[in-house]
C-alpha positions in Angstrom: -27.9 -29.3 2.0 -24.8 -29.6 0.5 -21.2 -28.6 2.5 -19.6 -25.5 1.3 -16.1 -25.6 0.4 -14.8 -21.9 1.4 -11.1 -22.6 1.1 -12.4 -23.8 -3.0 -14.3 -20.8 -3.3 -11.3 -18.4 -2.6 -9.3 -20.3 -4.3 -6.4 -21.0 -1.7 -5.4 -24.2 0.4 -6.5 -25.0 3.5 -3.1 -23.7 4.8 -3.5 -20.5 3.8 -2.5 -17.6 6.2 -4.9 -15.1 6.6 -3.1 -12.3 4.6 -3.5 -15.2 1.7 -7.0 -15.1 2.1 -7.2 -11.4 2.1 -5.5 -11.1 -0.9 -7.3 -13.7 -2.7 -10.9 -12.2 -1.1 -9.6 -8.7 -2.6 -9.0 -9.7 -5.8 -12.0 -11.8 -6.7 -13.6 -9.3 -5.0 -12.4 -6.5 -7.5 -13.3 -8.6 -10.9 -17.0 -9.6 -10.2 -17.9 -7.2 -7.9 -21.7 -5.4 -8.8 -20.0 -2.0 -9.4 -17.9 -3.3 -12.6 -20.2 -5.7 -13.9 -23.7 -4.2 -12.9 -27.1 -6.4 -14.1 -24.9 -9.6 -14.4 -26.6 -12.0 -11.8 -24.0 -14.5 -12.3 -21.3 -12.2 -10.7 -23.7 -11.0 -8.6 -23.9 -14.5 -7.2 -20.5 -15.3 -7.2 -19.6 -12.0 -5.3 -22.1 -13.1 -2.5 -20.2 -16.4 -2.0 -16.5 -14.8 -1.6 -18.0 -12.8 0.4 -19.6 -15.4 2.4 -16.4 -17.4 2.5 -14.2 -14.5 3.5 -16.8 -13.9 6.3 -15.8 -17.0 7.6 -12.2 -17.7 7.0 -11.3 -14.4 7.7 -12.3 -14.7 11.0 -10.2 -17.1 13.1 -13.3 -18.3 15.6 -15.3 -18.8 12.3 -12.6 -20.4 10.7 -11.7 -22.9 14.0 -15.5 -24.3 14.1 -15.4 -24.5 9.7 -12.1 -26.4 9.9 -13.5 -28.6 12.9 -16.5 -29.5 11.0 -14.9 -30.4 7.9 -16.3 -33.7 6.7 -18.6 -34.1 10.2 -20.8 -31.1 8.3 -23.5 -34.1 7.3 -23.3 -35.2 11.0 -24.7 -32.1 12.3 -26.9 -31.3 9.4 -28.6 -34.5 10.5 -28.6 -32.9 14.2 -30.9 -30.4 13.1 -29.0 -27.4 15.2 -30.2 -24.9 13.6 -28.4 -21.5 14.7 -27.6 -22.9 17.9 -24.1 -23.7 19.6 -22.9 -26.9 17.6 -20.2 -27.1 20.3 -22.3 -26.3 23.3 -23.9 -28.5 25.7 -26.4 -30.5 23.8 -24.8 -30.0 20.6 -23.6 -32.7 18.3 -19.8 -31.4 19.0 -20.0 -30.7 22.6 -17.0 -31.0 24.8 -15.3 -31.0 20.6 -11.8 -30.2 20.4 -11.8 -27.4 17.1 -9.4 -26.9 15.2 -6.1 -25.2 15.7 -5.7 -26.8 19.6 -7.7 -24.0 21.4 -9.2 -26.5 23.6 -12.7 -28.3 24.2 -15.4 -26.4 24.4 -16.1 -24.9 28.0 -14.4 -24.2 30.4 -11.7 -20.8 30.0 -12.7 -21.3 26.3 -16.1 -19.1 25.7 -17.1 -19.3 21.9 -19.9 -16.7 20.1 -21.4 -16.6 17.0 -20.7 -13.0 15.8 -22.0 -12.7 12.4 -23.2 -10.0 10.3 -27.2 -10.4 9.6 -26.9 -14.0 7.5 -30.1 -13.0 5.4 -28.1 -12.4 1.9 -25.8 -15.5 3.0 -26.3 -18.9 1.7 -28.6 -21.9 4.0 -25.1 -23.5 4.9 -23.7 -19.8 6.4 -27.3 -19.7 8.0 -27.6 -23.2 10.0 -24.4 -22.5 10.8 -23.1 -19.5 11.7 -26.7 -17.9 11.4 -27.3 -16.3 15.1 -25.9 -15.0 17.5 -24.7 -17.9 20.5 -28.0 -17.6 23.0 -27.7 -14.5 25.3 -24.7 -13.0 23.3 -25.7 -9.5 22.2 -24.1 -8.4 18.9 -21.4 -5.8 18.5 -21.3 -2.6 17.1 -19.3 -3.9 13.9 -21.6 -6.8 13.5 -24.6 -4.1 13.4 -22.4 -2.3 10.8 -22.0 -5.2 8.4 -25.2 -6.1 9.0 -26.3 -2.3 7.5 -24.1 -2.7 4.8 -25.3 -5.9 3.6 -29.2 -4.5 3.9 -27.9 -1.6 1.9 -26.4 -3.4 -0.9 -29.1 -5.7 -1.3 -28.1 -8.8 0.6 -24.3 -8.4 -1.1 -22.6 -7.7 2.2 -18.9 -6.9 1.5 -16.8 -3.9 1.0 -17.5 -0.9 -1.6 -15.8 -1.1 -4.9 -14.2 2.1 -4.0 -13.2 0.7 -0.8 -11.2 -2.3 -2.7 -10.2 0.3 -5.1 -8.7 2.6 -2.5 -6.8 -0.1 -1.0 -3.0 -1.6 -2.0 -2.3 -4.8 -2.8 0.5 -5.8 -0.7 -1.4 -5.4 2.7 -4.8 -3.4 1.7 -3.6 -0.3 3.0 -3.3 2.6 1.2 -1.3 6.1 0.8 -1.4 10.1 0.9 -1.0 11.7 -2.4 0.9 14.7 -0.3 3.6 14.7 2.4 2.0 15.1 6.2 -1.9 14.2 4.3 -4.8 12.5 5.9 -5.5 9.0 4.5 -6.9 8.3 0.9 -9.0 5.4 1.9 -11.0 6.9 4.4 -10.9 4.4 7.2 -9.2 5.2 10.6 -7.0 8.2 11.3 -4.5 9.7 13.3 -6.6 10.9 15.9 -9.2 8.1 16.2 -12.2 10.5 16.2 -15.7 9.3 15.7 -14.7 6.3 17.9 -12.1 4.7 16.3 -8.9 3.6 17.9 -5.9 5.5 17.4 -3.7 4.3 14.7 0.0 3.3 15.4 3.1 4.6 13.4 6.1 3.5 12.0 9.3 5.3 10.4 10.9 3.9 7.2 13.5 5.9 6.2 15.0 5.6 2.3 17.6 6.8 0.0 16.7 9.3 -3.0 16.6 6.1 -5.8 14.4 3.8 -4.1 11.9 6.6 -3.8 12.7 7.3 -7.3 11.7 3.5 -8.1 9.7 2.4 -5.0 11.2 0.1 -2.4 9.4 -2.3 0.1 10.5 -2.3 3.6 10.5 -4.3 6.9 8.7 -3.3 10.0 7.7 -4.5 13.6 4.9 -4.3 15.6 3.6 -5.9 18.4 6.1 -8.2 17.6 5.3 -8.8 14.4 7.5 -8.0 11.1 5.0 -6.9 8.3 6.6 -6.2 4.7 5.9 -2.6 3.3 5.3 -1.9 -0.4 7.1 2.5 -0.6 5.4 3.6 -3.6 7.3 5.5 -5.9 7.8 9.2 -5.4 6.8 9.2 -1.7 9.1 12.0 0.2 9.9 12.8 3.9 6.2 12.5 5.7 4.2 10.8 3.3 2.4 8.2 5.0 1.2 4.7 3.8 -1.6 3.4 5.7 -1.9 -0.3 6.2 -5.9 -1.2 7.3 -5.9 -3.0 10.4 -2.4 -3.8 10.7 -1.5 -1.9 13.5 -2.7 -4.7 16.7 -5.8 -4.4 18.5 -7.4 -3.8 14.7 -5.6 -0.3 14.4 -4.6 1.0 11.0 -0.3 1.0 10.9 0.9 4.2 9.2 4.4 3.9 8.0 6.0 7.6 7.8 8.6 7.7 5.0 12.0 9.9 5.4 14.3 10.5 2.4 18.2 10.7 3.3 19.9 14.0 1.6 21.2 12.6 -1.3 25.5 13.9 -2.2 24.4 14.7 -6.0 20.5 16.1 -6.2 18.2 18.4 -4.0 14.8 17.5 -4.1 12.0 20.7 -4.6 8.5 18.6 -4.8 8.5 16.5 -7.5 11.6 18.6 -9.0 15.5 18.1 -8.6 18.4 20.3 -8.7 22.4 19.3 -9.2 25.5 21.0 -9.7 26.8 19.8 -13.3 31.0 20.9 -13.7 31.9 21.1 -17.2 35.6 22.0 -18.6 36.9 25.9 -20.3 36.8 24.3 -23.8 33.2 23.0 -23.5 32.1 25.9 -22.2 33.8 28.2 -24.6 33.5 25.9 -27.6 30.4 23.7 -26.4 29.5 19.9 -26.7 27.5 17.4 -25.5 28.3 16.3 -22.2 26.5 13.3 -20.2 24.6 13.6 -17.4 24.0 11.7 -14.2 20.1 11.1 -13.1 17.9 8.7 -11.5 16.8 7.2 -14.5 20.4 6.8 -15.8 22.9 8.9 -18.2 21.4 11.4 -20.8 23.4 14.1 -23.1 23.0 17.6 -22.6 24.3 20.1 -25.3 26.0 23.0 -24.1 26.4 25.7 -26.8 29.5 27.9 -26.9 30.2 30.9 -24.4 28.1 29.2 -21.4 28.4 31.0 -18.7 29.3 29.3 -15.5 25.8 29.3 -13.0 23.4 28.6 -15.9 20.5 26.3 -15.4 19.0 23.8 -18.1 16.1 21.9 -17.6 15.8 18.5 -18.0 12.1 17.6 -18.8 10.6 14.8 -17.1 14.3 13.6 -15.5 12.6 14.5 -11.7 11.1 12.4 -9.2 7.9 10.6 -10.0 4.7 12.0 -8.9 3.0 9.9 -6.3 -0.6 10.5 -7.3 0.9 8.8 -10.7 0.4 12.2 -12.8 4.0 12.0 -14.7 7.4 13.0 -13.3 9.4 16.6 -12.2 12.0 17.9 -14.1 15.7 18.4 -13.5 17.5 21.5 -13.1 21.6 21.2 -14.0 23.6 24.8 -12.8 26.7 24.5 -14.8 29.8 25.3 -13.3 33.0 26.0 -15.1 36.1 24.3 -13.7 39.3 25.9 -14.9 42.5 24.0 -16.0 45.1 24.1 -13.3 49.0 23.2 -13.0 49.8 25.2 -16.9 53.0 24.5 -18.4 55.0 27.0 -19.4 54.4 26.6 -23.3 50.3 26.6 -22.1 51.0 29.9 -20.7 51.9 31.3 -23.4 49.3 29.8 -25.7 46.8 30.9 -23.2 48.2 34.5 -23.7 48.4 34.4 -27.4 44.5 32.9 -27.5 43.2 35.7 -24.4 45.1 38.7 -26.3 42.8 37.8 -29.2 39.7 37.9 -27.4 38.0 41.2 -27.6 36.6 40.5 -23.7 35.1 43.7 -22.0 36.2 44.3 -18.3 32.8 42.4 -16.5 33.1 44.9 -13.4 32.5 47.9 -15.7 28.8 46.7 -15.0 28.8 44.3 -12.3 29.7 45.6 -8.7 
């Protein structure tokens, strides 16, 4: 049979780091996958062999013995090995040195075949990775991918709504509302149902960048992993990152906004002082103001009083479930001329002796 070129089928190199591969698995994954093309055998097919190369290049033991192969794949088709140990004793690689210097076979070096159930994978995946290593029960996860490959048919792989649910940058994903559970549905805070507790980190932001998203740095275990912030995220919205976290623990990075000198945040709303001078008040104009988004005019009509509000439509903070923006809210405040000369005086007089003003604590205490 012929030797399958998984690196070809993924389309990346050979060097490819395994977030490359999960990124390129992700989106084939995503355009052929039998949810958005349903009936069309041809995607159907193709969707079975990323997922049969992302089985094994996503895994690193799979990916050792695959690379270690390489053009010896004819050799031990020949050896007729069936699902057995390739590099065991017997096998036509015994005592082998595999790829990526983990050492010969033997010795401190103990290697499975951990697979989900290779019926809906292809003869190659089968004579090769096909059983379990003799003796070596399977895991629980390998049972699980196993069920969700019966399920689907043979397609083993992911849910659409499980690649839809996921981001991007690191296929985690994000709460729609400050101190949420997780969108995506896999792993939580408190582990239940068996899963491992998750691990948390803080990334803490100024009011723009979660006005236009930001990406940030993070450790763990030793490890510095780059964070996509969504826009519009505020103090305790979390972004989950799927089995980022060591150990195969989701990361949740918890997001906390600085207090910003200019706006107060309210939601998805935001509030600001706006000063404006005696004649725009009294004789209004168009003044600019300050947001996120940059500078916009506001008219101010004559006679406004200082402590009025106006509403800026849609000049808030960005909703992070993606359904439009806040508003802003500018309270005017009037700032009085200081330091009057002496011919100011008396025009001030001259103009306040002809305005007809009633005494305001006649009806406010």
């Amino acid at each position: 049979m012929d030797y399958r070129d998984y690196y070809k089928t993924l389309g990346v190199p050979r060097t490819a780091s395994q977030a490359e591969i999960k990124k390129a698995f992700r989106k084939l994954a995503r355009e052929v996958h039998p949810d958005v093309k349903p009936g069309d055998k041809t995607a159907e097919r193709r969707f079975k062999d990323i997922n049969e190369a992302n089985e094994v290049l996503s895994d690193p033991e799979k990916r050792s013995r695959y690379d270690a192969l390489g053009a010896d794949w004819e050799r031990y088709s020949r050896a007729g090995a069936g699902g057995a140990d390739p590099f065991g004793p017997g096998g036509p690689f015994a005592g082998f040195q595999p790829a990526g210097g983990r050492g010969a076979a033997g010795g401190n070096v103990r290697y499975e075949f951990r697979t989900a159930d290779a019926g809906g994978f292809s003869d190659f995946f089968r004579m090769f990775f096909g059983a379990a290593a003799p003796g070596q029960p399977q895991d629980a996860a390998t049972r699980n991918a196993g069920a969700r490959q019966r399920a689907a048919g043979g397609a083993a792989g992911p849910s659409f709504e499980e690649l839809l649910g996921e981001m991007q940058f690191d296929g985690g994903g994000y709460d729609t509302a400050p101190g949420g559970r997780s969108g995506g549905g896999r792993g939580s805070m408190g582990g239940s149902g068996g899963q491992r507790p998750s691990v948390e980190a803080t990334a803490e932001l100024g009011l723009e960048e979660a006005f236009h998203g930001a990406k940030r740095i993070v450790e763990v275990d030793g490890k510095r992993l780059e964070v996509s912030i969504p826009r519009g995220v505020d103090t305790g919205s979390r972004i989950r990152l799927a089995g980022r976290g060591g150990d195969g623990r989701d990361l949740f990075v918890v997001t906390k906004i600085r207090p910003h000198p200019v706006f107060t945040r309210h939601g998805a709303d935001l509030h600001r002082e706006l000063q404006i001078t005696l004649r725009e008040a009294l004789l209004g104009a168009e003044v600019p103001v300050t947001t996120l988004r940059g500078r916009v005019l506001l008219t101010i009509p004559p006679a406004t009083q200082t402590g009025r509000v106006f509403r800026l439509k849609g000049q808030g903070m960005p909703r992070l479930n993606g359904d439009g923006q806040g508003d802003l809210y500018a309270k005017v405040r009037v700032v009085m001329p200081t330091g009057l000369s002496p011919e100011a005086t008396v025009a001030a007089t001259t103009f306040l002796d002809l305005v007809d003003q009633p005494d305001p604590r006649t009806t406010t205490p």
